[in-house]
C-alpha positions as CSV (number, residue, x, y, z in Angstrom):
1,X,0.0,0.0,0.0
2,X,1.1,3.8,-0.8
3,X,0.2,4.9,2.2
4,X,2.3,2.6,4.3
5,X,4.5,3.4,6.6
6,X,7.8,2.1,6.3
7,X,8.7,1.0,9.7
8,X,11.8,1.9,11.7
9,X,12.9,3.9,8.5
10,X,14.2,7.4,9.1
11,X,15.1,10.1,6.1
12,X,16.7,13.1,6.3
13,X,17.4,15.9,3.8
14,X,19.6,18.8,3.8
15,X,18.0,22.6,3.3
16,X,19.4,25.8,3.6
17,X,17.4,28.7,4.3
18,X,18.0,32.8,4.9
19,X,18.4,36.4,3.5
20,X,20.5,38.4,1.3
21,X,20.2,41.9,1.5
22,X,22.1,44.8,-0.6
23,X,22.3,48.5,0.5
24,X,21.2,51.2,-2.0
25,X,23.1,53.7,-1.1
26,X,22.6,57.0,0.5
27,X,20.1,58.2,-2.7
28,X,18.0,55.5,-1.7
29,X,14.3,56.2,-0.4
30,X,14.1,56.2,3.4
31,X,11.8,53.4,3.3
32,X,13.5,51.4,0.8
33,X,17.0,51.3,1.5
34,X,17.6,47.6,1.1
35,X,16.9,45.1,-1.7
36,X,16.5,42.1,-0.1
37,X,15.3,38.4,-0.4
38,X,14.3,35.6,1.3
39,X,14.7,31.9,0.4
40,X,15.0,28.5,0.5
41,X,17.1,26.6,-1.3
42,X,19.2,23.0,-1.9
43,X,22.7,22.4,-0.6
44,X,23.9,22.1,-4.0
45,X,21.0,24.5,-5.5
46,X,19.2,20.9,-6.8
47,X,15.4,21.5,-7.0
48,X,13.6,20.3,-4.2
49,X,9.9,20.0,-5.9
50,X,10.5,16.3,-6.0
51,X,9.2,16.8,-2.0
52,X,8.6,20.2,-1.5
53,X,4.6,21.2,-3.0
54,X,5.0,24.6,-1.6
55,X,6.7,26.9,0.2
56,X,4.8,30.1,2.2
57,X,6.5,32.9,3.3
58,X,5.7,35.4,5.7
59,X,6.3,38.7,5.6
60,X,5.5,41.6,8.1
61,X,2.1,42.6,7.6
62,X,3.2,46.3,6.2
63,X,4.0,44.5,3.3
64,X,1.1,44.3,0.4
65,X,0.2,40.6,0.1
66,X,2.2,39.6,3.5
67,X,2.0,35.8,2.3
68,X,3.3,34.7,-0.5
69,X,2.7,31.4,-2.1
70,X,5.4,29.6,-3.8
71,X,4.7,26.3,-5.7
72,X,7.9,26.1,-7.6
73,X,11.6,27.2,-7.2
74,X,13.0,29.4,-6.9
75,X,11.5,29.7,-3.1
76,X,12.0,33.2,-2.8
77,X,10.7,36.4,-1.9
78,X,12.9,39.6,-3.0
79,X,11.5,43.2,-1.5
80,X,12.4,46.5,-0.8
81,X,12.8,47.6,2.4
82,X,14.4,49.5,5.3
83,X,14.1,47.6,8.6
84,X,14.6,44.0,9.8
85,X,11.7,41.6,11.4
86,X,11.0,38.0,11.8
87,X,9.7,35.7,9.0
88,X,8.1,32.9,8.8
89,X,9.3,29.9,6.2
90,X,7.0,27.2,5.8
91,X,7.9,23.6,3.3
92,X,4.8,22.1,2.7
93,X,5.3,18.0,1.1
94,X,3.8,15.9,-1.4
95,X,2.9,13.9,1.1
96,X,0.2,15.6,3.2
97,X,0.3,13.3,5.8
98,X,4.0,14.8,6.8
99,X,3.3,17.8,9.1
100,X,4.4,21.0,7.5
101,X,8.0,22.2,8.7
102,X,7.8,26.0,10.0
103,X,11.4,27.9,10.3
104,X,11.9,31.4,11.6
105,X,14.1,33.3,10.2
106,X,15.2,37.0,11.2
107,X,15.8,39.3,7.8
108,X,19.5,41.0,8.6
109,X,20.0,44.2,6.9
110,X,23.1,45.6,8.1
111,X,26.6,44.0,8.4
112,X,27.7,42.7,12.0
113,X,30.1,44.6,14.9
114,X,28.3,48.1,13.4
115,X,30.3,47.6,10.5
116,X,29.3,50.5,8.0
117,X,26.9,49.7,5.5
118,X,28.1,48.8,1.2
119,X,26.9,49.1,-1.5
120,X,29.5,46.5,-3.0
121,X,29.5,43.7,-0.1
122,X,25.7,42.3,0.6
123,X,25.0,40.6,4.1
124,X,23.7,37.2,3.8
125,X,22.4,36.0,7.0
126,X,22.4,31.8,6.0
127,X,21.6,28.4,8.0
128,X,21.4,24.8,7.4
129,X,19.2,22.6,8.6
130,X,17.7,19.1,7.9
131,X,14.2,18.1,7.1
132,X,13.7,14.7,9.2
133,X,11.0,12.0,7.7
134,X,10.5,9.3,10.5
135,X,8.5,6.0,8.8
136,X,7.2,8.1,5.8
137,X,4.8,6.7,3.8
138,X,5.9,4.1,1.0
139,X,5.1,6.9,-2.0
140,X,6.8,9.8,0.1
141,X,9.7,7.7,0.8
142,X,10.3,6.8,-2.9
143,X,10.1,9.9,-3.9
144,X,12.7,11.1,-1.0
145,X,15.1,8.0,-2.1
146,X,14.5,9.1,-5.6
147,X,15.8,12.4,-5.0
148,X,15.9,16.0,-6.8
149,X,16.3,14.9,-11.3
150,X,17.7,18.9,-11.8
151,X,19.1,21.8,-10.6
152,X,16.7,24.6,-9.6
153,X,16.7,28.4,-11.1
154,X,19.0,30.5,-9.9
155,X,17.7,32.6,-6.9
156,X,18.0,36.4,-7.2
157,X,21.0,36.9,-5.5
158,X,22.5,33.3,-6.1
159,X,26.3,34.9,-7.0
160,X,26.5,36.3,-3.5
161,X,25.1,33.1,-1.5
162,X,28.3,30.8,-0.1
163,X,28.9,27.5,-1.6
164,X,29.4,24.0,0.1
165,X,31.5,21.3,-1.3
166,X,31.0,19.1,1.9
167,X,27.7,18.6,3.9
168,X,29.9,17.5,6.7
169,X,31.3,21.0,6.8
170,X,27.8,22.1,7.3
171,X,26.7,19.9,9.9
172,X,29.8,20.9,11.7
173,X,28.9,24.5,11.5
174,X,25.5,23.7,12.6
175,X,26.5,21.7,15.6
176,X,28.5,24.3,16.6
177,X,25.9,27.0,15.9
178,X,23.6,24.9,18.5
179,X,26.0,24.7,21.1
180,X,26.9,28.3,20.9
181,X,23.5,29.6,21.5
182,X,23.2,26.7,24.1
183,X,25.7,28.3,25.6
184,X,24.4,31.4,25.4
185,X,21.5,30.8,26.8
186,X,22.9,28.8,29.5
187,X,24.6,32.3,30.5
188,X,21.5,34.1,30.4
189,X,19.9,32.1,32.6
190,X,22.9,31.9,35.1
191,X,23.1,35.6,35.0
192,X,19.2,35.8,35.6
193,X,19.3,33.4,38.6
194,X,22.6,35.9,39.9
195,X,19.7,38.8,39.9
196,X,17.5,37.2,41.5
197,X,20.1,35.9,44.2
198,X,21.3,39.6,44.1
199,X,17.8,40.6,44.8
200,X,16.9,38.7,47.6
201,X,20.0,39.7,49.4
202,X,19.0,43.1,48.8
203,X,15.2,42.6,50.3
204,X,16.8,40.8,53.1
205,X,19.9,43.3,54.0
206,X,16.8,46.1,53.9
207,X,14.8,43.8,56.0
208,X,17.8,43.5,58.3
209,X,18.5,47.2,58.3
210,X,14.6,48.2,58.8
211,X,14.5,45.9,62.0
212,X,17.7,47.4,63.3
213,X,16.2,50.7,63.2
214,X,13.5,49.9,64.8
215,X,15.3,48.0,67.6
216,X,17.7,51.4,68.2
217,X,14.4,53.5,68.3
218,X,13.1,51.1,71.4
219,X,16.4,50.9,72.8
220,X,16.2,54.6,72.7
221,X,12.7,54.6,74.2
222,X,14.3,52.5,77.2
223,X,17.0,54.8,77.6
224,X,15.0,57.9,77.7
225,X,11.9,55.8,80.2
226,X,14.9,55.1,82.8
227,X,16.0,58.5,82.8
228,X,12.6,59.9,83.5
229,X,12.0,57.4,87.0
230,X,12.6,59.2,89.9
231,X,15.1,58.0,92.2
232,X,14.1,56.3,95.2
């Protein structure tokens, strides 16, 4: 049957997804001052219709038609613009029992470390990931085993994007990418847990100090009682 699940069988399939984005230039409009673009794309630029039967992407909602629809490659989305946001990538399968994959990806304008802007030198803000099947379907997975037949069009940008000549390399720089914002995260939340520590101490050195204060003023009361007895 088709629509069999092929037991104990796990599939997994290299993407690369992110943004390219060129300055205009100082004559630019101050609400365009960025062509950029938005995409999804193959490790080697191979077309990945053979399991992909769409790809929405979207946009922030100032944007006319904030969700665009892509059925084919290239999966891109190339705008003008002037600030960054958070968008939304979603791969939709042949197969529509396989849950659609959503990826969030924030659009990078401007180079890192407050580097100045060029005209010359785009930023490209670029990930990999992989797209894991777990017991698909006997007509999904011969269409995963059968793999992309051609390469896709070239994206908008494609001569600026990187090239890989070893999907190790990537999965390397992935790992590493993971435990990096492990680790930073792992220092955010130590440095939250110090404030709170830091915190408390405070509450309890002011609860301290408040107590004091009232303990002088009653020691003071005493004082001033026992000078005002009469001697016997």
């Amino acid at each position: 049957m088709a629509d069999a699940r092929q037991k104990n069988v796990v599939v997994s399939k290299p993407i690369l997804y992110g943004s390219v984005a060129t300055y205009l230039g100082r004559k630019a409009e101050e609400t365009k001052t960025h062509r950029w673009s938005i995409y999804l794309r193959g490790v080697d630029n191979e077309d990945l219709s053979y399991m992909i039967s769409k790809v929405v992407i979207s946009l922030h909602v100032s944007f006319a038609n904030p969700v665009r629809v892509l059925t084919e490659p290239p999966y891109e989305v190339t705008e003008l613009g002037w600030g960054e946001f958070e968008t939304r990538i979603q791969i939709y399968f042949h197969d529509p029992t396989e849950r659609p994959i959503s990826i969030i990806h924030l659009l990078v304008l401007y180079p890192p470390n407050s580097q100045p802007a060029s005209t010359k030198k785009p930023v490209v803000s670029e990930f990999y990931d992989e797209l894991v099947f777990n017991e698909p379907t006997e007509f999904f997975y011969k269409k995963l085993m059968a793999g992309p037949d051609r390469q896709a069009p070239p994206l908008a940008m494609q001569e600026y994007l990187p090239t890989y000549s070893d999907v190790e390399v990537l999965k390397t720089l992935a790992h590493a990418e993971t435990f990096v914002t492990k680790e930073i995260q792992d220092t955010k939340n130590l440095l939250l847990s110090a404030d709170m520590e830091i915190k408390e101490l405070k509450e309890r050195i002011a609860e301290h100090t408040k107590k004091k204060k009232q303990a002088d003023k009653l020691a003071a009361a005493h004082t001033v009682a026992a000078h005002l007895l009469p001697m016997a």
